[in-house]
C-alpha positions in Angstrom: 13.6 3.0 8.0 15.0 6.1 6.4 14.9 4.4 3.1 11.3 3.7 3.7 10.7 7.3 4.0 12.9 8.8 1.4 10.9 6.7 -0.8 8.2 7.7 0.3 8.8 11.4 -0.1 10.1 11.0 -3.4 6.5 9.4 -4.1 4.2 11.7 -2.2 5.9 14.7 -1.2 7.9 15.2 2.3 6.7 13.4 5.2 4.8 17.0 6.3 2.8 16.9 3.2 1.0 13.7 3.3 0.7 10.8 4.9 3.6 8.4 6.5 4.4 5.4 4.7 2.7 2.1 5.9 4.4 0.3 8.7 6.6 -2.2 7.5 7.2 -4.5 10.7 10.4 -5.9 11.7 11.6 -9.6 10.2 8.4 -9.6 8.3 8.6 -10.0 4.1 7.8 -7.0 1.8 6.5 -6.3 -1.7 7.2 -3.1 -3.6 3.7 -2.7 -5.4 3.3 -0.6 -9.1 0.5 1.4 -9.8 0.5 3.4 -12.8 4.2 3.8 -12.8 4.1 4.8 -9.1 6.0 2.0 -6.1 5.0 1.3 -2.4 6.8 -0.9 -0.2 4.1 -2.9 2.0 4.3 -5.5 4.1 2.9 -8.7 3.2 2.5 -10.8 6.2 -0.1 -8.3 7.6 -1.7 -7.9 3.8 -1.6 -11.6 3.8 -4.2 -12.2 6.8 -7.0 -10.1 5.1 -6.4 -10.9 1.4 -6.0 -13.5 -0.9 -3.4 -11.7 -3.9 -1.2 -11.2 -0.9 -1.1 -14.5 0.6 0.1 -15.9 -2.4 2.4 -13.2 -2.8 3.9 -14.6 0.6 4.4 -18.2 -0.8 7.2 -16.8 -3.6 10.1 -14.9 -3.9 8.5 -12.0 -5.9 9.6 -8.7 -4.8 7.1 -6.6 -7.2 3.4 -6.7 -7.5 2.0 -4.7 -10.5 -1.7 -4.3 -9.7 -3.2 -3.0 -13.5 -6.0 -0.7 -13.2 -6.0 -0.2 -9.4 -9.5 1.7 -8.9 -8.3 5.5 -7.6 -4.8 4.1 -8.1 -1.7 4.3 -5.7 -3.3 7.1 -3.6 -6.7 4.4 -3.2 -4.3 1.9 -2.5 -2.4 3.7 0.1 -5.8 4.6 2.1 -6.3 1.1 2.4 -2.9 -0.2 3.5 -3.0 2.4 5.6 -6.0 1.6 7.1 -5.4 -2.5 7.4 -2.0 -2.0 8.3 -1.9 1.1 11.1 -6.0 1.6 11.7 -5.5 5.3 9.8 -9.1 6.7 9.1 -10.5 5.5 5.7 -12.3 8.2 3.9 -15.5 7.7 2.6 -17.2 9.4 0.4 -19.2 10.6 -3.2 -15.7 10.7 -4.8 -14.3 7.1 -2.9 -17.1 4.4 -2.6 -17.2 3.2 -5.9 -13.6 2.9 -5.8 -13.5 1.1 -2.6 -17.0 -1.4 -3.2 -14.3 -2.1 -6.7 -11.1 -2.8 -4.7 
């Protein structure tokens, strides 16, 4: 998974400054998804059992999934993935509820 996280440095900084990237599990399908010009690889079999956009995602072949107007954007998005994908903490907070309630 070095790709993974040279991706993900490139993105976010090395893997000491941030987060990890989301787990991507073995054998299962992948989505690269665009935020405001910024990419993360998830994996969309586990995105797939909790939302709707995702399990249709699974059904095709599409290997992007530009998501216009993300509330918080990619760093938002992360939290969540994050959070459905490896139980990381999800912040809550003035500054994140509206964006969350939105997503």
């Amino acid at each position: 998974h070095a790709s993974y996280a040279a991706m993900f440095s490139f993105f976010f900084g090395s893997s000491t400054d941030g987060p990890s990237p989301p787990t991507i599990r073995e054998g299962h399908k992948t989505v690269e998804v665009i935020i405001d010009d910024e990419r993360l690889q998830v994996d969309v079999d586990v995105l797939a059992e909790v939302s709707g956009l995702f399990l249709q995602i699974q059904s095709t072949d599409a290997k992007e999934c530009p998501l216009r107007d993300f509330p918080g954007g990619l760093d938002r998005f992360r939290g969540i993935v994050g959070f459905l994908i490896d139980s990381e903490t999800l912040v809550v907070g003035d500054e994140t509820v509206l964006d969350l309630l939105e997503a």
